[in-house]
N, C-alpha and C positions, 0 to 999 in steps of 0.2 A: 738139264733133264728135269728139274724140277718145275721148272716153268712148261714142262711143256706135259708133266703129270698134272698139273693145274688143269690149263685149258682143255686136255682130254677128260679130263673129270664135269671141267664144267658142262665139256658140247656133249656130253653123256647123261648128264640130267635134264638139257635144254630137249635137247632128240628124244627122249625117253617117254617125256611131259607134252612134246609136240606130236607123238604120234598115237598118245591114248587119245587127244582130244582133237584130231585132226576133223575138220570136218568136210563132205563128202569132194570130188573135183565137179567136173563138167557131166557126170552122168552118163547118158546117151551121146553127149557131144562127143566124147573120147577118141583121144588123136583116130584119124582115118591115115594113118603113115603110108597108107600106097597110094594117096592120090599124092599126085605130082601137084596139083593147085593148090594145095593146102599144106602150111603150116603151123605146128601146135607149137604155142611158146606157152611160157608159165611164169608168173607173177606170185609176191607172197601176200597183195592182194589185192581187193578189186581197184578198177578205174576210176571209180568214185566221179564228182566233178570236173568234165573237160570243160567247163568254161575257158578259154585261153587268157583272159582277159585277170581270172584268180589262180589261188596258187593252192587248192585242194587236191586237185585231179594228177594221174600218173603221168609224169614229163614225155614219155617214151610213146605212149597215147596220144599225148597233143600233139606231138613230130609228126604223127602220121596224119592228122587229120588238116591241120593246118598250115598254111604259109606265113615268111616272112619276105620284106623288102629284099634280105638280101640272105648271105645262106656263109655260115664260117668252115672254111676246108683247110688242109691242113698245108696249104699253099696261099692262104689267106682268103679275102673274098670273095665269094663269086656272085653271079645275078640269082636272082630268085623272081621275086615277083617284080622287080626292080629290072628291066636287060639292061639299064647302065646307071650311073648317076656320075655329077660333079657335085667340086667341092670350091668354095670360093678362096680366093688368095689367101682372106683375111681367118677363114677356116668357120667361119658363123652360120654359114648358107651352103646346105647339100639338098641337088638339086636331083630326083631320082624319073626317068625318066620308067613310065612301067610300061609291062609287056604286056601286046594285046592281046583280044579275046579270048582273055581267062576266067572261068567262070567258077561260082561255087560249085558244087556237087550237088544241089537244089536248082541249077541253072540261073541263078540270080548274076548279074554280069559283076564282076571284080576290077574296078577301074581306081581310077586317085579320087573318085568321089568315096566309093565304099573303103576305100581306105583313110579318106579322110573321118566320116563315121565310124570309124572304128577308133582313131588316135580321139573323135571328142568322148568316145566310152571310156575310154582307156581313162584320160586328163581326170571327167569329173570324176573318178575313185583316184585322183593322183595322191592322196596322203597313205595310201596301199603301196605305193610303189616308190617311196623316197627312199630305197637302198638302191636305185639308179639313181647315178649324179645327172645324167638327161634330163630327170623328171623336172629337177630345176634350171638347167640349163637352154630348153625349150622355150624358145620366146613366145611361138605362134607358128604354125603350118595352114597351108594350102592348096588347094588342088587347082592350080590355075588354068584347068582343060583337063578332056578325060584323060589322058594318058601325062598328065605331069605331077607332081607332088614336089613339094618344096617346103624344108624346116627350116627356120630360123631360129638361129642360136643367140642367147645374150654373149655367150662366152666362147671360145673355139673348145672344143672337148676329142680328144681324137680317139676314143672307143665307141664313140657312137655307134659306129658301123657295128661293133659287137653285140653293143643294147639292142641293137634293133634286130640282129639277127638269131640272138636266143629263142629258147623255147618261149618263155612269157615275159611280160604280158603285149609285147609286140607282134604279136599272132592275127591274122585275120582271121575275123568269122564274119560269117552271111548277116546283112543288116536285117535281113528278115527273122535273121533269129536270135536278135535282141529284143528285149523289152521297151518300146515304147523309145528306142533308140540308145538305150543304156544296157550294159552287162553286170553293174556292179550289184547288183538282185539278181543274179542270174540270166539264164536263155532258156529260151523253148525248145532249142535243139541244137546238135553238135554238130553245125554244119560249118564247113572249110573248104579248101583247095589243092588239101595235098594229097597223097597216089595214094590215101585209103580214105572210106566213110562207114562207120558206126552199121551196123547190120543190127545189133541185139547186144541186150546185155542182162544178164539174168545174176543179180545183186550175188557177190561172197561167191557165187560161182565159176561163171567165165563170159566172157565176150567175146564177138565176133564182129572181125572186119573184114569188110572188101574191097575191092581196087576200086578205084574212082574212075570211072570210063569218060569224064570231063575233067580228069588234069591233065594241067598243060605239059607236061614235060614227061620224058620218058614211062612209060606205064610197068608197073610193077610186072615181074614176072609169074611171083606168088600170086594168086585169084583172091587166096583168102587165109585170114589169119586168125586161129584160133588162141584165146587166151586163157589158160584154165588158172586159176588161181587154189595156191596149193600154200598154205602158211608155213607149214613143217618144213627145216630144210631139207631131212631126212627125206620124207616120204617125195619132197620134189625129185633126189635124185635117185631115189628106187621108178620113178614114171618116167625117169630118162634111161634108164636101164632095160626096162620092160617092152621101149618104145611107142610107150603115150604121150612122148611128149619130146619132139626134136630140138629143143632149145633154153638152154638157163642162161642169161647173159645180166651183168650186173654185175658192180665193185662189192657191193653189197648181199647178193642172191648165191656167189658161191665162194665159198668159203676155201681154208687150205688142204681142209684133208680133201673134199674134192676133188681139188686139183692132184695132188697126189694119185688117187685113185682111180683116175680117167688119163691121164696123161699118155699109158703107155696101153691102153686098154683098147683092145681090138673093135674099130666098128665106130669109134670115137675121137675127137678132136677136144680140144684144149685151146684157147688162144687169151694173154697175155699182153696186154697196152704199155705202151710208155708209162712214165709216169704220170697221173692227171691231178693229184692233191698231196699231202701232207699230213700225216696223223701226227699230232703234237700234244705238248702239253703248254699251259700259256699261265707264267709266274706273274701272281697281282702284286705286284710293285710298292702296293701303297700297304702291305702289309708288315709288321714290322722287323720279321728276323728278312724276308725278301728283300728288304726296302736296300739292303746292303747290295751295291751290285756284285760282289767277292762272293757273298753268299750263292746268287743265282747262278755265276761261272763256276763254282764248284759243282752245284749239280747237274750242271753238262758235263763237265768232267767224272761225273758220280754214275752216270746213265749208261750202263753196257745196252746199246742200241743193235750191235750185234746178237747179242744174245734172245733181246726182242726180238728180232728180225726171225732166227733161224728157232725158237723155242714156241711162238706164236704160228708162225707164217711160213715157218718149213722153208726161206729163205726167201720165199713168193715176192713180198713187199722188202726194198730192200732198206739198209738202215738210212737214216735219211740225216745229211750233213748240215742242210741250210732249209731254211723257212722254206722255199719254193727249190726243185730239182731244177737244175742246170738248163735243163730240156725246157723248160718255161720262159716265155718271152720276155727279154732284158733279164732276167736274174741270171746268168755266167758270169758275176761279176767278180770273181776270183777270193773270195771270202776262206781263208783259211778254219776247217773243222773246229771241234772240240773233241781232240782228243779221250777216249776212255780211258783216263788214268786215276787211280785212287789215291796214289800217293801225290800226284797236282789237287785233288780236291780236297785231303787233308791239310795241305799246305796253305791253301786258299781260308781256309773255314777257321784256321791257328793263326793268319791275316788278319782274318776277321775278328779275331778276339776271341774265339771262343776256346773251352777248355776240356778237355775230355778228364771225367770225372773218375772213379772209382767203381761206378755200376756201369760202365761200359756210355756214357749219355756226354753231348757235349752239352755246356753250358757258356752262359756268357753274363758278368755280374748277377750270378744265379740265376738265370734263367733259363730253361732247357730249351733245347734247340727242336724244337715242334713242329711240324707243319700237317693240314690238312689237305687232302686230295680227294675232288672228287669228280665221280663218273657216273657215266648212265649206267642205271642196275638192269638196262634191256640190253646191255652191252654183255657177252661174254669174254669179248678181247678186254675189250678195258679193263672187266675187274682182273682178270687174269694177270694183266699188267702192273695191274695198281698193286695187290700180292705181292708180287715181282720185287717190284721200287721198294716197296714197305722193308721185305728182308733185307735186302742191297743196303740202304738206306740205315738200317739200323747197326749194321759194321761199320759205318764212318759212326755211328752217334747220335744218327738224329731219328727223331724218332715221328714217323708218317703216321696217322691215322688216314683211314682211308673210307670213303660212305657214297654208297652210288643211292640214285634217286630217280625215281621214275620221269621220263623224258621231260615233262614240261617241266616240273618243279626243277630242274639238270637244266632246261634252257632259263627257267627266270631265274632263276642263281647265279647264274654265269653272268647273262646281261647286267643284273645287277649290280655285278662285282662280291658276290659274297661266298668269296673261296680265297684259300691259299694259294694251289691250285688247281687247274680242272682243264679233263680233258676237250680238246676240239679238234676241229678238222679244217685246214683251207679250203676255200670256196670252190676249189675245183677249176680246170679251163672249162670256158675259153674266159671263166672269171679273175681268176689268178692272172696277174698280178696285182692288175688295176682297179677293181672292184673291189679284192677282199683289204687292198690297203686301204682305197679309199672310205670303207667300212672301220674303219679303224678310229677315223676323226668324229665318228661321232657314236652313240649306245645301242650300234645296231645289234652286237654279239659282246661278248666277254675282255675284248680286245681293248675299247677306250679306256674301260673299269681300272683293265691293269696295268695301262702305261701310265695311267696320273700321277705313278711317282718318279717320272722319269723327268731329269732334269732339262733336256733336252727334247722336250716333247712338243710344244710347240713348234721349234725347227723342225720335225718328223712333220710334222703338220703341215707345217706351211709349203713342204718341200712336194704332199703330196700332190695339196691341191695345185704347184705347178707344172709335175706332172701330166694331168690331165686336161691341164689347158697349155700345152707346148705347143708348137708346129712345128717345132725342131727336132729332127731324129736325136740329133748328137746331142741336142740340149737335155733331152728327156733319160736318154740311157745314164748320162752324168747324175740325172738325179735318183734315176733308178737307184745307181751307185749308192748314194749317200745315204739313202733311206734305209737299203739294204742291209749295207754296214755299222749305219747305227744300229737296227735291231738287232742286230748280230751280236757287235760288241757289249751293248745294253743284256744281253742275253734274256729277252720277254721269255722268250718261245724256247723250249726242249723238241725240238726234232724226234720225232722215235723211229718214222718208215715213211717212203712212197709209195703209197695206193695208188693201184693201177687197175683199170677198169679189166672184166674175165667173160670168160666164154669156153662153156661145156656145152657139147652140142656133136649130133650122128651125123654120120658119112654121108644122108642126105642133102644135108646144108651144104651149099659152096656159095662163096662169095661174099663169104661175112670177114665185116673189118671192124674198126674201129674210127667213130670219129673225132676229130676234136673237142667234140658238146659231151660231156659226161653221159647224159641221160639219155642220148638217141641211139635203137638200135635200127641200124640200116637195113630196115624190112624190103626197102623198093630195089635194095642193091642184090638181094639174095637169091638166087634160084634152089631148084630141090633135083633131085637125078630121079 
């Protein structure tokens, strides 16, 4: 109960503050709910740069306007601009054969020339993009005829197909609306190939899309797609209530009382994803009371993860056992929890030497047993959380300070390594497993910082990068295994929930799902009654 008088306290000063200073929606654009053509979604804000090529612009935006070679379903690959490819024996050379006359949305024709144009925009910003291991693993591509395209790999890599099929920076855009042949300065214009193209957009307030009457594949059913951009969470779901606005979709955009509050609520729908990430926390190893691994296994045993679960998230997100949920590819590797137990984590931490004092504190050759934690102060879950720990925490003896920091100074801390520790989040599918490990071997996030003290860390390493250059099923799941288990038993990461992508939205909507890609919402899949 306390934790969950917290976070109502907090989302009551967040809401409060967010709706004196809300500023105005779409104006005269305001949902038109009886057309059948038209759908209003809502953003918390604008679309900023769809360059497909950076990484400023809304993910959910560039789905719509742009393609890829190939397209990730929850049955695995399917064609996209790609209708087939091969792979060589030796797994170096995928050979992608594309489909014909497809054109941008500007009538520019989209063949393996313009997409070769596109991979040399891409290459010359390549030091943008070295959190894909492709970026280095790309020898050189081809367009050897219009309709063939062909990469050569130094190395075999078997996510390719994933790289290539995300939202960025694998995206086509029209070479006409590059600069001079380059994107990495930007474009002239957001032109693609996919079931919508850019109508308007009138900055902080809303956009407008329409179906693209030159894609190739199925045409949307919706005509057009309004996006008001609303910051407040509050005020978004009073304009879904009101009916100006048929759609909130987002891990991030609706929150738990939300859901609570629409679930059972006439006129309305709710919908709920597997699990797609991991909210955690991630212990820096090279710190000195952590550096004990006794110590970090007591605080998995210290963490009522249930009580997160159902005092935050009303039991939405549920507590989460292992680095990646079961439901995520190769991790079912049979990894036994960390139980909630306080009298195992006591045990562990009187293992460890330490001694609980007279003022309730443990110590160890007099030194108190301290840690710092920290979180983003734009987070309301988190601090709530960090609250949370801090009390829990201080019944075993130890004593949490806790300091949230406005988001970027919270990501260059992290990356740095200058935390005890600090909250994050797994990369999400269809990035998880293989990305956010392979993120791990080098200072992309929080994660290299904190295994430096791990004895066995170069084997973690080495085991990833064979991983992603396997061609063996059996071989790769084996080392999934190993990797797994080590971080497991190493105990880096405190698990807290599975985050699951949400969806509030009227009796208008049908057809809306969920896909695999976190940030796409299936505009072209949607109809309206």
């Amino acid at each position: 109960m306390r934790l969950k008088r917290l976070v109502c306290a907090a989302l009551l000063t967040v809401s409060a503050f967010g709706i004196l200073g809300c500023a105005g929606t779409a104006g005269n654009q305001a949902s038109q709910s009886a057309n059948s053509d038209q759908l209003t979604f809502v953003n918390f804000r604008d679309v900023r740069d769809l360059n497909p090529h950076l990484y400023a612009g809304e993910m959910y935006a560039q789905e719509m306007l742009y393609d890829t070679l190939v397209e990730i379903t929850d049955t695995g690959y399917a064609p996209a601009l790609a209708e087939s490819w091969t792979i060589s024996e030796d797994g170096q050379t995928y050979t992608f054969k594309i489909r014909p006359n497809v054109k941008f949305s500007d009538g520019e024709v989209l063949d393996a020339h313009a997409i070769k144009a596109n991979f040399d925009a891409i290459f010359e910003n390549k030091s943008r993009h070295t959190w894909l291991e492709s970026m280095s693993l790309i020898d050189n591509y081809e367009a050897t005829d219009d309709l063939t395209f062909v990469i050569h790999l130094t190395k075999p890599y078997y996510p390719l197909l994933t790289e290539l099929g995300v939202t960025r920076p694998f995206a086509m855009i029209s070479p006409k609306a590059m600069k001079n042949g380059s994107t990495k300065d930007g474009v002239t214009e957001y032109i693609g190939s996919g079931p919508y193209k850019l109508k308007e957009v009138v900055t902080d307030k809303y956009a407008i899309f329409e179906a693209n009457e030159l894609y190739w594949g199925e045409k949307p059913k919706v005509k057009t797609i309004l996006v008001k951009v609303i910051p407040d969470n509050q005020t978004r779901i009073l304009a879904l209530e009101k009916g100006e606005v048929d759609l909130i979709f987002g891990k991030n955009m609706v929150d738990a009382d939300a859901i609570r509050k629409f679930k059972d609520q006439k006129g309305f729908k709710v919908a709920l994803s597997e699990p797609m990430s991991t909210r955690e926390i991630v212990l820096n190893t090279t710190k000195a009371h952590l550096s004990d691994k006794l110590v970090r296994q007591a605080l998995q045993h210290a963490t009522n993860k249930e009580a997160i679960s159902e005092g935050v998230f009303y039991g939405i997100e549920k507590p989460a056992d292992t680095l990646y949920a079961s439901t995520v590819p190769y991790a079912n590797v049979g990894l036994k929890p960390y139980e909630y137990n306080v009298e195992t984590a006591k045990s562990m931490l009187t293992s460890a030497g330490y001694v609980l004092g007279a003022d309730g504190i443990l110590t160890k050759e007099g030194t108190p047993l301290e840690l710092n934690l920290l979180y983003n102060s734009d987070s309301v879950t988190e601090k709530a959380i960090s609250e949370f720990l801090q009390a829990e925490y201080k019944k075993l003896g130890i004593i949490l300070h806790i300091k949230g920091e406005e988001e970027q100074s919270y990501r260059d801390n992290m990356k740095s390594g200058n935390f005890d520790m600090v909250f994050n989040i797994s990369w999400g599918l269809p990035y998880d497993p293989q990305s956010s490990l392979s993120g791990m071997r080098k200072p992309v996030y929080g994660d290299y910082a904190a295994q430096q003290g791990l004895a066995d860390k170069a084997e973690i390493d080495e085991a990833i990068t064979k991983i992603l250059t396997s061609t063996n099923e059996t071989e790769r799941q084996d080392l999934y295994k190993f990797v797994l288990t080590r971080l497991h038993e190493d105990a880096v990461y405190i698990p807290l929930t599975y985050e699951n992508n949400k969806a509030i939205y009227n009796n208008r909507v049908e057809g809306l799902h969920f896909t695999p890609t976190l940030y796409e919402v299936p505009f072209k899949d949607i109809t309206l009654k």
